[in-house]
GUZA-854690 format. One line per 2 residues: their letters; for each residue y, z, x of N, C-alpha, C. Coordinates in steps of 0.02 Angstrom, whole numbers, plus 32768, in hexadecimal, padded with zeros to 4 digits. Each point is the difference from the previous one (the first is absolute). Example, Ala and Ser with C-alpha at 12.3 -4.5 7.8 and 13.67 -1.06 7.14 Angstrom:
// GUZA-854690
as	7EE4,8186,8294,803B,8000,7FD3,803C,8000,802D; 8035,7FDC,7FEE,803B,8003,802A,8037,8025,7FD9
***
This chain:
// GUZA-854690
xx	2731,1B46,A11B,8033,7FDA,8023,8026,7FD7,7FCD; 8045,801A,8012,8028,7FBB,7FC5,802D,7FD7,801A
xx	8008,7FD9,7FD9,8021,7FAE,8019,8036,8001,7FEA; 805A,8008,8025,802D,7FFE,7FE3,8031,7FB6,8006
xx	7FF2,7FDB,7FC8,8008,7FD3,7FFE,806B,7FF2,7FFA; 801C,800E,802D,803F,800E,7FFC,802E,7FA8,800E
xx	801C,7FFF,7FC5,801C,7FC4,7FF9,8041,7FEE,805D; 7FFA,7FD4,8003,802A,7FD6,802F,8037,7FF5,8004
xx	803A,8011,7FFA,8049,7FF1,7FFC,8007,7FC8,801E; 803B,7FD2,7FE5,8014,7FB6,801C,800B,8009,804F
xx	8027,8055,800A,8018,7FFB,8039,7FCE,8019,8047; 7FAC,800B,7FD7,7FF0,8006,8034,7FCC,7FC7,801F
xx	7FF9,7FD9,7FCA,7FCC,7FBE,8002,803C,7FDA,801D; 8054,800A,7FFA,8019,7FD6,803A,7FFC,7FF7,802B
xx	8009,8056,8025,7FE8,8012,8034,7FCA,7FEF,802F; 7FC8,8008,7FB8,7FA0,7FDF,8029,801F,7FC3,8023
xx	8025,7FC3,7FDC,7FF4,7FCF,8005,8026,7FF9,803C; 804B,801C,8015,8022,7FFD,8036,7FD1,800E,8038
xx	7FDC,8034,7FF2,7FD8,8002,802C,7FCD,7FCE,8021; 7FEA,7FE0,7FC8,7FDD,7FC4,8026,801E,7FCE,800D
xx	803A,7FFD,7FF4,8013,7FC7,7FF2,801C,8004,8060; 8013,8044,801C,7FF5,801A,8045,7FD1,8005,8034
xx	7FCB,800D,7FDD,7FCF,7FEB,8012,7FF0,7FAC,8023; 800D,7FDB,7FDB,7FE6,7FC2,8010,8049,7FCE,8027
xx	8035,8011,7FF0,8049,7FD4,8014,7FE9,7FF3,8049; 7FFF,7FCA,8010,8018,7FDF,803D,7FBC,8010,802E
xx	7FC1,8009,7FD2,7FBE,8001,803A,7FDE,7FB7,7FDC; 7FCC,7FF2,802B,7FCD,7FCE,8002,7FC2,802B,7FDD
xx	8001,7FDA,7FB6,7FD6,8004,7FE3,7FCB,7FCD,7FF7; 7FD3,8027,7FE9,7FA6,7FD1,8008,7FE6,8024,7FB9
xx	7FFB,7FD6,7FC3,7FCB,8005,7FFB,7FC1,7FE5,7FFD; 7FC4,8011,7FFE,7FC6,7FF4,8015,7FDC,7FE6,7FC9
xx	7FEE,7FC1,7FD9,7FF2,7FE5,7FE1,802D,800A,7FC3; 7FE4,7FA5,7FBF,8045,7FFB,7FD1,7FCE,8012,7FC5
xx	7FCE,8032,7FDE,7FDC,8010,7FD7,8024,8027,7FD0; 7FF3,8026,7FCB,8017,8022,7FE4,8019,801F,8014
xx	8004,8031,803E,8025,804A,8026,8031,7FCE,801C; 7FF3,7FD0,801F,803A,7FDD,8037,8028,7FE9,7FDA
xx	8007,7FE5,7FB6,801C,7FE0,7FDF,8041,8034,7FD6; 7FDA,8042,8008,803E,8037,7FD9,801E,7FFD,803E
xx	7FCF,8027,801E,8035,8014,8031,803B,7FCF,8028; 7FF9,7FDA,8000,802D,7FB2,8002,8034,801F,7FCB
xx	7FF1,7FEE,7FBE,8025,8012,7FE8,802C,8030,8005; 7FE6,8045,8013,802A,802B,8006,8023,8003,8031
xx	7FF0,7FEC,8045,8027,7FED,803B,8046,7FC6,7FDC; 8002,7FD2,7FEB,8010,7FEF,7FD1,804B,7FF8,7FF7
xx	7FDE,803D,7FCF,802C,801C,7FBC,8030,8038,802D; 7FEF,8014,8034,802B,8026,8021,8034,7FEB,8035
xx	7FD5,7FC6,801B,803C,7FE2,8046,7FF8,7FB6,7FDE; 8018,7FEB,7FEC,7FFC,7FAD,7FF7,7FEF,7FD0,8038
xx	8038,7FFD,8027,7FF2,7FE0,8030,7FE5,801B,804D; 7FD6,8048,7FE2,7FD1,8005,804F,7FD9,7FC6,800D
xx	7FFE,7FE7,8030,7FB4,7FE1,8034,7FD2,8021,7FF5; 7FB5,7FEC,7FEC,7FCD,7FFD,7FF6,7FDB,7FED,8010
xx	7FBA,8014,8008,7FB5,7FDA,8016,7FE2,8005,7FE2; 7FC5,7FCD,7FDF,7FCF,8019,7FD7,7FCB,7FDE,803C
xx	7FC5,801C,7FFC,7FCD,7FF0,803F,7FCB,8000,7FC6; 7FD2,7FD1,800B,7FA7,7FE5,7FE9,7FEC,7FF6,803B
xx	7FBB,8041,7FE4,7FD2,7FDD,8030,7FC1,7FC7,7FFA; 801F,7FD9,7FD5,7FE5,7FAF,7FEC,802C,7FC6,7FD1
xx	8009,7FD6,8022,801D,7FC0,7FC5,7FD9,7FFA,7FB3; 802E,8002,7FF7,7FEB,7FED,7FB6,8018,8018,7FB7
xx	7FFD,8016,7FCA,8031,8002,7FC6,803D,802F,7FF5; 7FEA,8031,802E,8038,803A,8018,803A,7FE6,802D
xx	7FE6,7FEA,8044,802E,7FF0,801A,8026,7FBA,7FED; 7FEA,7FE3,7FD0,8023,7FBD,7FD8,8047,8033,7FDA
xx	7FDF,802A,7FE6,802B,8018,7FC0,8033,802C,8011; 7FF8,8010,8033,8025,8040,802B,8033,7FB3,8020
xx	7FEE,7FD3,8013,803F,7FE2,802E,802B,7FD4,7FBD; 7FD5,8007,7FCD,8025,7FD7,7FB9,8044,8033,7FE4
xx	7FD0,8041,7FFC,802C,8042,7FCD,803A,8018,803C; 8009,7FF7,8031,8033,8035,8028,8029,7FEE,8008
xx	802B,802A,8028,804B,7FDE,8027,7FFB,801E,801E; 8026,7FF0,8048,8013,802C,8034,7FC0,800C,8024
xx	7FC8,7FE8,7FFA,7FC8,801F,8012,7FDF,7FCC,803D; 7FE0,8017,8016,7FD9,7FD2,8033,7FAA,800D,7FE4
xx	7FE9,7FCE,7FFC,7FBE,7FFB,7FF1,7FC8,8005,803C; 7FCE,8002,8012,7FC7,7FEF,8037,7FBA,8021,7FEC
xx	7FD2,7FE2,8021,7FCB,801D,8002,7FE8,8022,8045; 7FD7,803B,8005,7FE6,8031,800B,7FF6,7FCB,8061
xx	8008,7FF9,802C,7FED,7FDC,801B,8012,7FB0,801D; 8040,7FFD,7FD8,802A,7FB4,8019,7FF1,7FD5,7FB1
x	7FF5,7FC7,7FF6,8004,7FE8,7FC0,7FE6,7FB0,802A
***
């Protein structure tokens, strides 16, 4: 079995990105804790819509959900359960 490692053109990683960037326009997003995964992916939500609305959700107070309502914009913070 071989691996064809075929380079990316600008115009189709534009594309990927239009695509998500479709993906996500104008829905209610969540993500589900602010750890390492919640924290890219933040980012990359991001880096694509600036000013989408956001959620980040913990399911406990404490250094995540501090840092998650410090680092964001646009975002709404809470925990798992009311706060």
């Amino acid at each position: 079995m071989s691996f064809n490692s075929k380079e990316i053109s600008k115009e189709e990683k534009r594309m990927s990105l239009q695509a998500w960037r479709d993906e996500f326009a104008n829905k209610n997003v969540v993500i589900w804790g602010y750890g390492r995964e919640g924290q890219a992916t933040y980012r990359f939500i991001r880096r694509l819509l600036p000013e989408q609305n956001l959620t980040i959700v913990e399911s406990k107070a404490g250094p995540s959900l501090e840092k998650a309502k410090a680092d964001t914009i646009h975002t709404s913070c809470a925990m798992r359960g009311g706060c």
